[in-house]
PDB file of N, CA, C and O in Angstrom:
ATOM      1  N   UNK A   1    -168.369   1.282 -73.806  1.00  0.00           N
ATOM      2  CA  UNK A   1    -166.930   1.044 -73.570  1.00  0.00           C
ATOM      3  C   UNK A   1    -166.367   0.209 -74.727  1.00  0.00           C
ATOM      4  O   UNK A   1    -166.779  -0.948 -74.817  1.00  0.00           O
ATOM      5  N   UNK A   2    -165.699   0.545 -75.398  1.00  0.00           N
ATOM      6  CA  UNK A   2    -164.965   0.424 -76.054  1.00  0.00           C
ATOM      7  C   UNK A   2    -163.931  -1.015 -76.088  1.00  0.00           C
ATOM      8  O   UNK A   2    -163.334  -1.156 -75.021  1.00  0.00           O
ATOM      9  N   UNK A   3    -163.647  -2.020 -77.062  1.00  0.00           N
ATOM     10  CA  UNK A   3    -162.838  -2.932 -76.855  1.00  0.00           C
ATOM     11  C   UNK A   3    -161.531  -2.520 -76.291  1.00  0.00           C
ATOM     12  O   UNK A   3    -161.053  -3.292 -75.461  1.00  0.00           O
ATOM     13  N   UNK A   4    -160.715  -1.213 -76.648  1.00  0.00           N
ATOM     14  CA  UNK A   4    -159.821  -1.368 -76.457  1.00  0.00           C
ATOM     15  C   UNK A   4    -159.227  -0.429 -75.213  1.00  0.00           C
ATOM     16  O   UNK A   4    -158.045  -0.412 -74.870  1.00  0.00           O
ATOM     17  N   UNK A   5    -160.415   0.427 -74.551  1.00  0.00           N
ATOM     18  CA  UNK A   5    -160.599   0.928 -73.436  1.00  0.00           C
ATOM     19  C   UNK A   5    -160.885  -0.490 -72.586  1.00  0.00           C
ATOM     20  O   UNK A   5    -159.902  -0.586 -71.851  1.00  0.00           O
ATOM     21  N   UNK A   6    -161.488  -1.275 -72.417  1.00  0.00           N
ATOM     22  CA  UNK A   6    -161.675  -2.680 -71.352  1.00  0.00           C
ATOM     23  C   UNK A   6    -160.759  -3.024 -71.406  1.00  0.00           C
ATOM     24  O   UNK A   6    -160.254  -3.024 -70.283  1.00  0.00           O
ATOM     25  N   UNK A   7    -159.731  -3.596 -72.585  1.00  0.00           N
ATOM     26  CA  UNK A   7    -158.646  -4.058 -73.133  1.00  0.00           C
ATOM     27  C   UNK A   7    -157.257  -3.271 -71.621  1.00  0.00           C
ATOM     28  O   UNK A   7    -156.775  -3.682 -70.566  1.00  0.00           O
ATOM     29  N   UNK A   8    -157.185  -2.151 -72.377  1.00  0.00           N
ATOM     30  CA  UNK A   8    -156.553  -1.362 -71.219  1.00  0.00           C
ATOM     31  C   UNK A   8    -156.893  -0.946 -69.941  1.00  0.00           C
ATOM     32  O   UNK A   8    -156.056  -0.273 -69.340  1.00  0.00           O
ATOM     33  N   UNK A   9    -158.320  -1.297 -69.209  1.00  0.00           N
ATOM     34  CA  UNK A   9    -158.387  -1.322 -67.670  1.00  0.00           C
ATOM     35  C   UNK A   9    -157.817  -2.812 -67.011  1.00  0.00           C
ATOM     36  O   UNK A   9    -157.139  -3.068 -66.015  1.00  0.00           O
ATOM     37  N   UNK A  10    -158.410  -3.608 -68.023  1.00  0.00           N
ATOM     38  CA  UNK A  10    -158.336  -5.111 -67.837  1.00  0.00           C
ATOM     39  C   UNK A  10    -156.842  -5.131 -67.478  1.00  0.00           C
ATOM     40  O   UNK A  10    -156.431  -5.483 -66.373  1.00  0.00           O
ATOM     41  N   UNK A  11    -156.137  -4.765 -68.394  1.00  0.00           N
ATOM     42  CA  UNK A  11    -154.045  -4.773 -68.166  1.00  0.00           C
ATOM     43  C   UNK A  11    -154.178  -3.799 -66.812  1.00  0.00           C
ATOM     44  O   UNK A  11    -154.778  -4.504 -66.001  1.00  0.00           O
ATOM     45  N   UNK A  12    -154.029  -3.119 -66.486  1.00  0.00           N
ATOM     46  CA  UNK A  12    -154.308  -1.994 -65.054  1.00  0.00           C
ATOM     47  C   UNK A  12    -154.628  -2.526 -64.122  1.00  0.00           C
ATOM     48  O   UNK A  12    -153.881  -2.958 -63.243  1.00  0.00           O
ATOM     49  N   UNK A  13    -155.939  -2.590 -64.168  1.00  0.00           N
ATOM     50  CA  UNK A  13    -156.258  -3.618 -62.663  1.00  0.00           C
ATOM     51  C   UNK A  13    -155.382  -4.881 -62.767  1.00  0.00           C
ATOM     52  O   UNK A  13    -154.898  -4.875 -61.635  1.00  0.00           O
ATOM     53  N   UNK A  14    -154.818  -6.045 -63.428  1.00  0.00           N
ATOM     54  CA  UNK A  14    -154.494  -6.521 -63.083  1.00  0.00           C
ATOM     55  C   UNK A  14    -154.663  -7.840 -63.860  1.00  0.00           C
ATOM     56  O   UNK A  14    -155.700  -7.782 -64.521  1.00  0.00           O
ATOM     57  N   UNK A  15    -153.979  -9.068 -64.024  1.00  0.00           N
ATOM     58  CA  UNK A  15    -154.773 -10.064 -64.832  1.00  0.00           C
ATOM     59  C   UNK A  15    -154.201 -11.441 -63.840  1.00  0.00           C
ATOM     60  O   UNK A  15    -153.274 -11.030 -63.141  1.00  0.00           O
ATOM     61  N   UNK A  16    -154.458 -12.802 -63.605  1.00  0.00           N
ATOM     62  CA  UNK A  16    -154.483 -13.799 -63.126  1.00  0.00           C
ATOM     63  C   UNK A  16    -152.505 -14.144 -63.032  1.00  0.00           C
ATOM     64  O   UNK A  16    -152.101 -14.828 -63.973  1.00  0.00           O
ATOM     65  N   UNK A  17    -151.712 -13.824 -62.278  1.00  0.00           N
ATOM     66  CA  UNK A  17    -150.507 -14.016 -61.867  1.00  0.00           C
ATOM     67  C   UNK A  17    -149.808 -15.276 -63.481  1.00  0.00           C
ATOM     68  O   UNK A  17    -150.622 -16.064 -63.964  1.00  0.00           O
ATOM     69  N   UNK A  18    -148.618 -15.238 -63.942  1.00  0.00           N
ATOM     70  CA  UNK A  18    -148.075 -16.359 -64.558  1.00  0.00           C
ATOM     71  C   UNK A  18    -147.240 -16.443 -64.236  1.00  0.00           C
ATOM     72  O   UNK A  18    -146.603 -15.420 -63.984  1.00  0.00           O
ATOM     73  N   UNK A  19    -146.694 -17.681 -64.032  1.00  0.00           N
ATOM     74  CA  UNK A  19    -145.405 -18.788 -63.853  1.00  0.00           C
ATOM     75  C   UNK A  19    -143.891 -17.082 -63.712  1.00  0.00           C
ATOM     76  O   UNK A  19    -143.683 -16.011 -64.282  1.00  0.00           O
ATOM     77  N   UNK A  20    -143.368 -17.797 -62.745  1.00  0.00           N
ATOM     78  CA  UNK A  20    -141.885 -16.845 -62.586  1.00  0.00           C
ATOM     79  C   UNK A  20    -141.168 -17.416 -64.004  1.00  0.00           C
ATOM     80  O   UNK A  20    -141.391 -18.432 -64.662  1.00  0.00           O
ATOM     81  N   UNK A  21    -140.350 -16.471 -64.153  1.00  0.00           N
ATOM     82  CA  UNK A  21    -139.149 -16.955 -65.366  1.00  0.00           C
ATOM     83  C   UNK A  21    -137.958 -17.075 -64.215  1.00  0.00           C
ATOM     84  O   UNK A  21    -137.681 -16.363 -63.250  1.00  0.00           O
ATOM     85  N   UNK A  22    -137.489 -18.057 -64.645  1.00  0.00           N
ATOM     86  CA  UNK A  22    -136.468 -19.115 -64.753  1.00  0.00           C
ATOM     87  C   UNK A  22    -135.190 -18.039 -64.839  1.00  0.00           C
ATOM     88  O   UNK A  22    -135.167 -17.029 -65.543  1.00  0.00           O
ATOM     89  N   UNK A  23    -134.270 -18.449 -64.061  1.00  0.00           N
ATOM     90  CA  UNK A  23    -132.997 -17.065 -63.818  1.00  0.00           C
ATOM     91  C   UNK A  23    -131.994 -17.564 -62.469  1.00  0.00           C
ATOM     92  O   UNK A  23    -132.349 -18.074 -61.406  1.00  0.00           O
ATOM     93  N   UNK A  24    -131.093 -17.331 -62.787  1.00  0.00           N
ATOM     94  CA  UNK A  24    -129.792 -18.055 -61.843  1.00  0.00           C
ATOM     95  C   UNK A  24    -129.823 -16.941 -60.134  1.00  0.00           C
ATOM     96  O   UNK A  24    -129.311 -17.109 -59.027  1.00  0.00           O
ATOM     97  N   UNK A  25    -130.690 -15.862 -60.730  1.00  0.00           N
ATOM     98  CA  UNK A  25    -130.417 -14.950 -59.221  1.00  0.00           C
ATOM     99  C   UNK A  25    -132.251 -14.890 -58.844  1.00  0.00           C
ATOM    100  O   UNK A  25    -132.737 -14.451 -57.802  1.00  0.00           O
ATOM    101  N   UNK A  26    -132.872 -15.362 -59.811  1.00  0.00           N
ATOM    102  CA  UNK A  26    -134.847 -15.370 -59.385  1.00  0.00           C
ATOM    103  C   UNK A  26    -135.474 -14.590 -60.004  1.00  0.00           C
ATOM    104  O   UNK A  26    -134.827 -13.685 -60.532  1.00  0.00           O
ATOM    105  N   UNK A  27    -136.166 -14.599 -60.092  1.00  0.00           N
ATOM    106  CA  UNK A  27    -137.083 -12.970 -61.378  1.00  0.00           C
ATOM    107  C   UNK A  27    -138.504 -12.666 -60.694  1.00  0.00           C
ATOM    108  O   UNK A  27    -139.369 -13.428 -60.263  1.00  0.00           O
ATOM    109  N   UNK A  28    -138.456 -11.850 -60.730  1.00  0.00           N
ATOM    110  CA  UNK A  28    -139.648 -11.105 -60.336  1.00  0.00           C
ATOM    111  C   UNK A  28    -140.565 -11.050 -61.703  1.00  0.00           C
ATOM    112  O   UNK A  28    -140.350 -10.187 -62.554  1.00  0.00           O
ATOM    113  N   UNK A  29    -141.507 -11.942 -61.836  1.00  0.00           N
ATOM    114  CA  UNK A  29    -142.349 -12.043 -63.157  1.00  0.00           C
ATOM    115  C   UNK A  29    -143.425 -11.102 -62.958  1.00  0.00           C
ATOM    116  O   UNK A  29    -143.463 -10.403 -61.946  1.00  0.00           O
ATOM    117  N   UNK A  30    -144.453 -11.032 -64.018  1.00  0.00           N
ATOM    118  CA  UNK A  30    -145.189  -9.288 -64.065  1.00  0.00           C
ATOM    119  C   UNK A  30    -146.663 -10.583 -63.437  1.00  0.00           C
ATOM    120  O   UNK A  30    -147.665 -10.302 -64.095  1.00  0.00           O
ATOM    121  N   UNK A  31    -146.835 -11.244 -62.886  1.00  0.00           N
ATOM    122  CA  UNK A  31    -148.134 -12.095 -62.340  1.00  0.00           C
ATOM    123  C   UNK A  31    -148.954 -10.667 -61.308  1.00  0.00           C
ATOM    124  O   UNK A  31    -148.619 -10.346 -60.168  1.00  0.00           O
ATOM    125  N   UNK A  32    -149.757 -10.204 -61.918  1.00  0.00           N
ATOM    126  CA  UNK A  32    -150.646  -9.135 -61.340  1.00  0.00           C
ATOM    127  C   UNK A  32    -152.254 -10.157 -61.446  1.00  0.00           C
ATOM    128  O   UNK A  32    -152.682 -11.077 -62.143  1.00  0.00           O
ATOM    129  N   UNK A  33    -152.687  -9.396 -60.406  1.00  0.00           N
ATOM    130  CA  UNK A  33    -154.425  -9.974 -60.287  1.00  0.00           C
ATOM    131  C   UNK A  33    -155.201  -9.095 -59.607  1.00  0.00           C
ATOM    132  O   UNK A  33    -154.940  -8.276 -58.725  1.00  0.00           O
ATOM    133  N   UNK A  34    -156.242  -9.417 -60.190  1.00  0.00           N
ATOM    134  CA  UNK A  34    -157.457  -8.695 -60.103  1.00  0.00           C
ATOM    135  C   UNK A  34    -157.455  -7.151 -59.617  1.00  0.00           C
ATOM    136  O   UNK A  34    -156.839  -6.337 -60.305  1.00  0.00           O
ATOM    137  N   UNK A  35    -158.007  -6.807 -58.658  1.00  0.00           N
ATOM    138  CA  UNK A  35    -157.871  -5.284 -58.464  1.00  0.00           C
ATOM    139  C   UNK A  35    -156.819  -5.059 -57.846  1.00  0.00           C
ATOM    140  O   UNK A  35    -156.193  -4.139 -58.372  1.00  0.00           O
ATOM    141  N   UNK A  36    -156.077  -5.710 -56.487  1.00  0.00           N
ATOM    142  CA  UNK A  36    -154.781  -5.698 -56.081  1.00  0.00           C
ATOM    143  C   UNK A  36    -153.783  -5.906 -56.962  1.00  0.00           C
ATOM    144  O   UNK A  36    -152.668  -5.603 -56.538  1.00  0.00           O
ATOM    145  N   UNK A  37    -153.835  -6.273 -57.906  1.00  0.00           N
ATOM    146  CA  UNK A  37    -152.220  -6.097 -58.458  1.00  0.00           C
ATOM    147  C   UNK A  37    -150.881  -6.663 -57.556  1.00  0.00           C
ATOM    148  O   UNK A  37    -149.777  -6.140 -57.403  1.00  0.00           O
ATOM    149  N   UNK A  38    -151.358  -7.776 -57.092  1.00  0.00           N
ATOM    150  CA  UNK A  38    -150.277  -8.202 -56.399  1.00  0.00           C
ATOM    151  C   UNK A  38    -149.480  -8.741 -57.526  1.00  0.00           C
ATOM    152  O   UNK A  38    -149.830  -9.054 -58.664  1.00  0.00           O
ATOM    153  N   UNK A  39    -148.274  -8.775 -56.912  1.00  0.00           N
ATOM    154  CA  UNK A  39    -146.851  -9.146 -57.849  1.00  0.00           C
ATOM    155  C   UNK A  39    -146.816 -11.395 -57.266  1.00  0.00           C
ATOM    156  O   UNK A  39    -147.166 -12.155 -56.363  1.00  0.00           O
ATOM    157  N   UNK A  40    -146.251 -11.380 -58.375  1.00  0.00           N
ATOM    158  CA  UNK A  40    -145.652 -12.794 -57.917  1.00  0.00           C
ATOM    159  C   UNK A  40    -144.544 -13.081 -57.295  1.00  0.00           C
ATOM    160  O   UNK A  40    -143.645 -12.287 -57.570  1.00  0.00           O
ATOM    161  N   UNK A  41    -144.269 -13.871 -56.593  1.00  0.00           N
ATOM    162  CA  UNK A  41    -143.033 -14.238 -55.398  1.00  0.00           C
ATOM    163  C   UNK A  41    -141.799 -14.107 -56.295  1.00  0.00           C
ATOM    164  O   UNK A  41    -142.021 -14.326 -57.485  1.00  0.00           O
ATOM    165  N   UNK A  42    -140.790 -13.855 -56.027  1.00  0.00           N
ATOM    166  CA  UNK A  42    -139.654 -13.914 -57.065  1.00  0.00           C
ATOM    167  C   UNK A  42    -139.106 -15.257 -57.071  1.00  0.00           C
ATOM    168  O   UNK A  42    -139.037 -15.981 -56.078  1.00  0.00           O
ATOM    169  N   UNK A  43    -138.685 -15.578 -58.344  1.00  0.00           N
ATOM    170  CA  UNK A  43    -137.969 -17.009 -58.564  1.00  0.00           C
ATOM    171  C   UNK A  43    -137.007 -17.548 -57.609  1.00  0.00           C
ATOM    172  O   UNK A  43    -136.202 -16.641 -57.396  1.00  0.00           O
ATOM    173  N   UNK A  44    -136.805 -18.219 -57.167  1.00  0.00           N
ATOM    174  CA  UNK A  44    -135.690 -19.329 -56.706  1.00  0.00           C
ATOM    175  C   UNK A  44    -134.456 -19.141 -57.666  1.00  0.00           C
ATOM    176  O   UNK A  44    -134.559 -18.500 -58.712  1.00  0.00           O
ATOM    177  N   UNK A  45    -133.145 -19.804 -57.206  1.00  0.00           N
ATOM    178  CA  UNK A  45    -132.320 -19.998 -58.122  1.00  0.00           C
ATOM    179  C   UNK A  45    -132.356 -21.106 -59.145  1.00  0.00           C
ATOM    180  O   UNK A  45    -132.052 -22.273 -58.893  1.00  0.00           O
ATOM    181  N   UNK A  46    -132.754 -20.646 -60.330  1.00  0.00           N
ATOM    182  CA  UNK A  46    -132.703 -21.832 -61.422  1.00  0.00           C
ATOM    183  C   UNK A  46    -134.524 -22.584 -61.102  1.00  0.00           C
ATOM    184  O   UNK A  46    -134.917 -23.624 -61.630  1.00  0.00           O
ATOM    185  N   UNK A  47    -135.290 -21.782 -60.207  1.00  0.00           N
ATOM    186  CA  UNK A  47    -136.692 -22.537 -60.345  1.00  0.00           C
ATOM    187  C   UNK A  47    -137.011 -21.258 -60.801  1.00  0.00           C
ATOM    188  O   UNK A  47    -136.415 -20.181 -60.768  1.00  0.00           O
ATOM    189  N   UNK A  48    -138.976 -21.930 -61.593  1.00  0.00           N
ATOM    190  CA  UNK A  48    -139.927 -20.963 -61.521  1.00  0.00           C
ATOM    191  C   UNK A  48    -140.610 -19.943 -60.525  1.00  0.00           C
ATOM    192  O   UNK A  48    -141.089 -20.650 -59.639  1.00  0.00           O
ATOM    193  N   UNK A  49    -140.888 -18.590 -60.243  1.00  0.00           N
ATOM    194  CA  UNK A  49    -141.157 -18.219 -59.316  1.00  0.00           C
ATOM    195  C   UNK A  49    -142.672 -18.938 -59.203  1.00  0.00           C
ATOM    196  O   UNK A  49    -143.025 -19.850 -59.951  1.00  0.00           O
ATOM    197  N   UNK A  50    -143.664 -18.255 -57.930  1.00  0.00           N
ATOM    198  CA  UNK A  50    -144.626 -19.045 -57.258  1.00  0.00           C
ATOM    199  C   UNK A  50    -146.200 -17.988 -58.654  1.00  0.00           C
ATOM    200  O   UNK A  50    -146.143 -17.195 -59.594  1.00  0.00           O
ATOM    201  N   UNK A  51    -146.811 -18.395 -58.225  1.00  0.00           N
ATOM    202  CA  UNK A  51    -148.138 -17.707 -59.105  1.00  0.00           C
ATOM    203  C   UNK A  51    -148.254 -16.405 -58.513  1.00  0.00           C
ATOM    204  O   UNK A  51    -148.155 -16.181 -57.306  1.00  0.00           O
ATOM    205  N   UNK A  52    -148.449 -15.639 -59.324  1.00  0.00           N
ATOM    206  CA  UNK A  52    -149.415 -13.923 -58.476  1.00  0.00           C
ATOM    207  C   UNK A  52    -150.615 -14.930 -57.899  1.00  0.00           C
ATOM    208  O   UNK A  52    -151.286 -15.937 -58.126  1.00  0.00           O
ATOM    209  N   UNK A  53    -150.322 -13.770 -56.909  1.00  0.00           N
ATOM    210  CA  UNK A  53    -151.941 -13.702 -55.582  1.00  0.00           C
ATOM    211  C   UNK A  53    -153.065 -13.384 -56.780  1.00  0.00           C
ATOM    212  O   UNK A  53    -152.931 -12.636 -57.749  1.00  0.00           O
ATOM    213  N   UNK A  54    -154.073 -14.098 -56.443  1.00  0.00           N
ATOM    214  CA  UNK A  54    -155.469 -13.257 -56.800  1.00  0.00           C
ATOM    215  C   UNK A  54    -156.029 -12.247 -56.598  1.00  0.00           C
ATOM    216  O   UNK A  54    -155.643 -12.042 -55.447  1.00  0.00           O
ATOM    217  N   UNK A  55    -156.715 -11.361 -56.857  1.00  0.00           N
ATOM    218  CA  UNK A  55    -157.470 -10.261 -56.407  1.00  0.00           C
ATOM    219  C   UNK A  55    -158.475 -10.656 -55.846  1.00  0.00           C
ATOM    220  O   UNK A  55    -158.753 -11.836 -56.060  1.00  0.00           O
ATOM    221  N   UNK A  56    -159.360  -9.901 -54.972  1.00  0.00           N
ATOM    222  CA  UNK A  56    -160.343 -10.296 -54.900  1.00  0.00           C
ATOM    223  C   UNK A  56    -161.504  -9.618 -55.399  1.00  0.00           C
ATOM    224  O   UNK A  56    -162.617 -10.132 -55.283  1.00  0.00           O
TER     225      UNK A  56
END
């Protein structure tokens, strides 16, 4: 397997949730994890949203 085949499952399945962006109506940030691919909570007004869920 290839670096840049792992490279691209690794983005797919999913990677460890990051920080919401900051936004007057909330943002839905790209926080994906592990094999679920859960999304992160959407921002608050004028806060950070919450972390993506983990996968398990």
């Amino acid at each position: 397997m290839t670096n840049r085949i792992f490279i691209h499952k690794f983005l797919l399945l999913g990677r460890p949730g990051l920080p919401g962006l900051k936004g007057e109506m909330g943002s839905w940030h790209k926080g994906i994890a592990g094999q679920r691919g859960e999304r992160g909570l959407p921002g608050l007004p004028g806060l950070p949203g919450a972390p993506g869920l983990r996968g398990i």
